[in-house]
N, C-alpha and C positions, 0 to 999 in steps of 0.2 A: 918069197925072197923080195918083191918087188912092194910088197906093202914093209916087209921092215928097213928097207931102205928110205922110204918114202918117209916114214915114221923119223928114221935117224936123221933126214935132209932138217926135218921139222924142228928136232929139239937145239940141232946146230944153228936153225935161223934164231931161236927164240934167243939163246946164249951170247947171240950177238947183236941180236936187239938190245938185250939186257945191259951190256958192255958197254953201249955206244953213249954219247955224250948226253944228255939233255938238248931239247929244240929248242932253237933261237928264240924263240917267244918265253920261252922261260925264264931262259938268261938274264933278257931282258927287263923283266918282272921279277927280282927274286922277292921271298915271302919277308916277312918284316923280321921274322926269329934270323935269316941271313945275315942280318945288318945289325942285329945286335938287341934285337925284341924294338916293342915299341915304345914311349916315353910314357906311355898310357899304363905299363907294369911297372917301367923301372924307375920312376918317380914316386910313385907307393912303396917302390922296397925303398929308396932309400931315404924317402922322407924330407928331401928337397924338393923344388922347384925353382931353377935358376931365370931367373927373372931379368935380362936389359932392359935399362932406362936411361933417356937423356940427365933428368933431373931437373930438367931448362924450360918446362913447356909448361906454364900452369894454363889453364888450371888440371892439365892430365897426370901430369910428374910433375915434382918439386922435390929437389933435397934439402933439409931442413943442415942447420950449420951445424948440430949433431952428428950427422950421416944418417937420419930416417929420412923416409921420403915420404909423402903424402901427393893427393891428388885423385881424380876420379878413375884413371885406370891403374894408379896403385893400389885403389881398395879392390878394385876387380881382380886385380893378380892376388892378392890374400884371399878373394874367394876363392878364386879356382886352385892355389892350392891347398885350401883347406878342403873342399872336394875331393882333391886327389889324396887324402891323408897325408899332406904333406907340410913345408914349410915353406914362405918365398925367401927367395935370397936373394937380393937387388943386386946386379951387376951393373957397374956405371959404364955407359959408353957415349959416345957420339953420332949426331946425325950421318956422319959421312961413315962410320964404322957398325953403323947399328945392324944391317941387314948382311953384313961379311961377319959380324960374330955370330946372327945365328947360324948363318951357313958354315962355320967352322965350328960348332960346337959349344961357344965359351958360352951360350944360353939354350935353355930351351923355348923359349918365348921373348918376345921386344914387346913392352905395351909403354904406351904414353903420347896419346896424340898420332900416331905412327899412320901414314897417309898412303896410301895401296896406287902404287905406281906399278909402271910397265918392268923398267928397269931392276926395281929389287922385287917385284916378280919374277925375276929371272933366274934369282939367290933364295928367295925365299918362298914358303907357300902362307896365302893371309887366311886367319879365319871369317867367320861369318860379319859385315861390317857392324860399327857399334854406334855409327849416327855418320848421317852426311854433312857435306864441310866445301868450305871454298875461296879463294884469293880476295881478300876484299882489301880497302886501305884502310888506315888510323892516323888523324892529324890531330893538331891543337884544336879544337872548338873553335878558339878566336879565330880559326885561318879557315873554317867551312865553306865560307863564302868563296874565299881565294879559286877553291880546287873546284869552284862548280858543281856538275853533278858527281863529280869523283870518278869520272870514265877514266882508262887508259890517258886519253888526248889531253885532259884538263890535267893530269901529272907529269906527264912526259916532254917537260917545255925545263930550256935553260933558266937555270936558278932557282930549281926546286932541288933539294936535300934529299935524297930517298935510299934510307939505311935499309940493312938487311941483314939478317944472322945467316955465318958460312956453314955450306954440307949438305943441305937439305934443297924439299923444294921450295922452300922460302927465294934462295938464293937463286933456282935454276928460273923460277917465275921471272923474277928482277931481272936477271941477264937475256934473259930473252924479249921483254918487252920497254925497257928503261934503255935508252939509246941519244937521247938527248940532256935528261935530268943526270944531277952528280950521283952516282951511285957509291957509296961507303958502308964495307966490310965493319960489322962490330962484333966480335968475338963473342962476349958474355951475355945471353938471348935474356936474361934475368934481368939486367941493366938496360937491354936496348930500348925501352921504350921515356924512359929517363931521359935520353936524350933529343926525343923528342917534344917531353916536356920543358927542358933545357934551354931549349931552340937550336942544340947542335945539329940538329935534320927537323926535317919536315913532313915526312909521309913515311909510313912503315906499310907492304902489302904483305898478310899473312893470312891464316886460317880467320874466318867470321868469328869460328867460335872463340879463337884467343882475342878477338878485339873486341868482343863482348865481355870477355871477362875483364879484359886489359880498363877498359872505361870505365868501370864498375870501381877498379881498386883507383885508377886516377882521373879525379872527375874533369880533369883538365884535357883530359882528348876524347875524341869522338869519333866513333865506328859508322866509316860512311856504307852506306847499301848493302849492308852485313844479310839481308834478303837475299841480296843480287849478288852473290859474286861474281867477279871473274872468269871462274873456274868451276866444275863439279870434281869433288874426293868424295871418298869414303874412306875413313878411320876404322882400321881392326887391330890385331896381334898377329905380329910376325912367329912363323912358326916354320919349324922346320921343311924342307921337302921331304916328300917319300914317306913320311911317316901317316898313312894316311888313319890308320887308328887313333892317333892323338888329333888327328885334326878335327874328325867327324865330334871328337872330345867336346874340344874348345868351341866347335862349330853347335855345339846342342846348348853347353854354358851359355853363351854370350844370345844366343836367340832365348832362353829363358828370361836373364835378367835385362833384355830388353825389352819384354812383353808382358814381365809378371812387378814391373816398378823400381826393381832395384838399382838399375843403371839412373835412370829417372833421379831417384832419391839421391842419388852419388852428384848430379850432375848438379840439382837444386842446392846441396848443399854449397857450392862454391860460388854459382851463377847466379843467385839472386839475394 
């Protein structure tokens, strides 16, 4: 009697192990099929790839007055989803809106210049980076002399112009270190440096590598310490969080074609 009691104590604890909820650490982790699978299946089924882009950054995006875009990390997104058997389909966004759409869904990937911060670190997870990048300035050539060696100090003096396009960290660099020079908002990133040729400003601080490219199309300005920036970035693809299948993805993509030439060839094409 005392052993089938024992026995019966037994299968009543199992039934209520059975019954009880999942452990907090689980909760906490659920499996990626939880959330909806992962973009790594469900971009094969359906043969998209939704794709954010400013359109505004050459030489990484560009929208052409058709509605294509071109640029070095729009051909990386026609690679990656031709890898995934899939299709891209460019989604336009904005600097200030680009890492709340992917974190809301309206893409699965942000590419185009896209600068790996703390802040949309926070909204989003970045792949493996795809070159390193930094604050440098771009003035008229004829004004080289003006700005010195191009430090912060030699630009930061009343009566210097120094535009900037809003959203991004173009603008957050400016506002934190531009305190004496006239600081002006220019909306269209595609025209901004027009105005510098213009003479409506005078200094623009942006990515080295857009003021390498920027000099190249207008031989009237000149990319000061584009060696030295400012700052240290690094440039990847915003990508969803949690989704840690598609990321390891994109993270294996982009370390390929930066070691086996492809990215290279992308970037020669526009840069030299």
């Amino acid at each position: 009697m005392k052993g089938a009691a024992t026995l019966s104590a037994l299968v009543c604890l199992l039934a209520v192990t059975a019954a009880a909820p999942a452990a907090p650490d689980a909760a906490r982790h659920p499996k990626p099929a939880d959330k909806g699978g992962s973009l790594l299946d469900s971009v094969p089924r359906k043969g998209v790839l939704r794709v954010c882009t400013t359109g505004d950054y050459r030489p990484f995006t560009h929208r052409e007055a058709d509605g294509t875009y071109s640029g070095i990390d729009v051909k990386m997104a026609k690679d990656l989803a031709k890898s995934l058997d899939a299709r891209p389909k460019f989604v336009a966004t904005t600097w200030k809106e680009l890492a709340d759409d992917v974190a809301d869904g309206r893409c699965d990937t942000a590419v185009g210049g896209v600068s790996i911060t703390l802040p949309r670190a926070r909204k989003v997870a970045f792949s493996e980076p795809t070159r390193k990048d930094g604050k440098t300035p771009i003035v008229r050539c004829a004004d080289k002399e003006r700005f010195g060696d191009g430090w912060l100090a030699d630009i930061d003096k009343p009566g210097t112009k120094v535009i900037v396009n809003p959203g991004g960290t173009n603008e957050q660099f400016a506002r934190t270190h531009i305190k004496r020079a006239t600081l002006t908002l220019h909306p269209d990133n595609t025209t901004i440096f027009k105005e510098i040729v213009d003479g409506r400003a005078d200094v623009m601080m942006t990515d080295a590598s857009e003021t390498r490219y920027q000099s190249t199309i207008h031989p009237e300005l000149c990319a000061l310490h584009p060696d030295k920036p400012f700052t240290f970035a690094e440039k990847a693809y915003a990508l969803p969080r949690g989704d840690a299948q598609f990321k390891e993805y994109v993270d294996q993509f982009v370390h390929l074609a930066t070691h086996d030439g492809t990215y290279a060839a992308y970037e020669d094409e526009w840069m030299k």
